[in-house]
N, C-alpha and C positions, 0 to 999 in steps of 0.2 A: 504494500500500500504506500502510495507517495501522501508524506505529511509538509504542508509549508507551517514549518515554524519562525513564531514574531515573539523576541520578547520586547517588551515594549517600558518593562521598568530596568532593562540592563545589571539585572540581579540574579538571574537564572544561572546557576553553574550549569556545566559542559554536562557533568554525569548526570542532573535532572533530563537535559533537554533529551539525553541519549535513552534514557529508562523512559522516559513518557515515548518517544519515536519505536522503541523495541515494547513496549505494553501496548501501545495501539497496533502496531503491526501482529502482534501475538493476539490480539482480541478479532482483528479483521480476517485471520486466518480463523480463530474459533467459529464466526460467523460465518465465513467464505465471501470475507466482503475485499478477498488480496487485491483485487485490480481497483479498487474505488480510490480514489482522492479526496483529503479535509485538509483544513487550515485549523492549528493550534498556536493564540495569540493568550501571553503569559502580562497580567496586566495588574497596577494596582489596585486597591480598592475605592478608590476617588475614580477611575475608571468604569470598573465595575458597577458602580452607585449610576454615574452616567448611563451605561448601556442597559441596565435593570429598567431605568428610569422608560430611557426608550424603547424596548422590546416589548418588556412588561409590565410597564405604568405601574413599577412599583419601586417606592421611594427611599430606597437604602442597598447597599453592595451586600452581593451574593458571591455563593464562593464557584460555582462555574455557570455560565451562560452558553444553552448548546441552541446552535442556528440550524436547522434542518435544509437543506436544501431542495424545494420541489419546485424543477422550469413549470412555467405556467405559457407552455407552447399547445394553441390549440392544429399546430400546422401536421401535418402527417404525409408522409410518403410513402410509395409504395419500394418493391423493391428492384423494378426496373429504373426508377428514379433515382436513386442510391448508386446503383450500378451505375448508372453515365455520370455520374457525380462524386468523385471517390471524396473531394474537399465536404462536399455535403454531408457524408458520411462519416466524415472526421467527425465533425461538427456535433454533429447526432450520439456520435457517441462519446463527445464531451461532455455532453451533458448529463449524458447517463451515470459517469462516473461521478463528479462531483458529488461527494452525499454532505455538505456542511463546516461549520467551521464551530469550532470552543472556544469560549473567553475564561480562562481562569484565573482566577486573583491569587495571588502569593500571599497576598496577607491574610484572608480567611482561611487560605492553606495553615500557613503558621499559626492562625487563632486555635483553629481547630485540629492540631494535632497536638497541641498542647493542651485544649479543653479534652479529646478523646483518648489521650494517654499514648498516644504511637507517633510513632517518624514523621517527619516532615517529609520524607522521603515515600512514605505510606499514603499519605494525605493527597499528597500531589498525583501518586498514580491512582488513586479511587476517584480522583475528583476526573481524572482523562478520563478514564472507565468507565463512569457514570456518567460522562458527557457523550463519549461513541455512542455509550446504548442506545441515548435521550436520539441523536439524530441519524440512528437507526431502526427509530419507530418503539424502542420502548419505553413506557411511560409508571407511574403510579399511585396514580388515583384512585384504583381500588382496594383494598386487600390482597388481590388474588394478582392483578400488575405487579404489585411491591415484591410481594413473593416471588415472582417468577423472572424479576429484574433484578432485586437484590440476591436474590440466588445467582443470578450468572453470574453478575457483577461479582462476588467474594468467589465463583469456583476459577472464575478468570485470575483474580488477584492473587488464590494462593495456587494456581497449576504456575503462574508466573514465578511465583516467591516473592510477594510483599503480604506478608500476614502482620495480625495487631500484635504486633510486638515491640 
């Protein structure tokens, strides 16, 4: 899976950025999501509060923000179309890959692996993990979501090796 990563508060050490690039590749392989493409942007919490503010009209920083990516193309080709068009078909199947981008905050990282008892280095790869899920269509609003997301999400984290520890 190709990840563009942004840090954007120039605080991110080399072995975060490399464990979050090998946890999301390892989760996109769990899913078989290897060929898709995301954006992982590492950002303050003044940041954060910003893009809460705007995504979800809610007025305080969050510790990750996932962007789902769905084209809103109502255009469709067939596949003779395609074929005389290879640039088309590039095209076409740019979009397919794309599945989204994460905005995770470092510093409800740090809040929260010190309110939860474990690594910052734990923190950081549940909060990437839990952001792939989110714009990979899983969600948890019911009981039975929770259940079925936070279960992958921890059999992901420790077949990886980050457990609360």
């Amino acid at each position: 899976m190709y990840v563009e990563m942004i840090d954007e508060t120039g605080q991110v050490s080399e072995e975060i950025k490399k464990q979050t690039l090998e946890l999301l590749d390892f989760a996109a392989q769990k899913l078989g999501k290897e060929d898709k493409e995301m954006a992982v942007t590492f950002v303050t919490n003044q940041r954060s509060h910003e893009l809460n503010l705007e995504y979800r009209d809610t007025d305080r920083p969050t510790d990750v923000i996932s962007l789902e990516y769905k084209p809103e193309l109502d255009i469709t080709f067939d596949e003779e179309d395609l074929a005389e068009n290879p640039e088309l078909a590039e095209m076409m199947g740019e979009f397919d890959s794309y599945i989204g981008e994460l905005f995770i905050s470092i510093d409800k990282a740090r809040e929260q692996a010190e309110e939860y008892g474990h690594s910052y280095e734990r923190e950081m790869g549940f909060l990437a993990v839990h952001g792939f899920l989110h714009i990979n269509g899983y969600d948890h609003y019911t009981p039975e979501e929770e259940a079925e997301m936070f279960g992958l999400q921890e059999e992901i984290l420790t077949a990886y090796g980050l457990t609360r520890q």
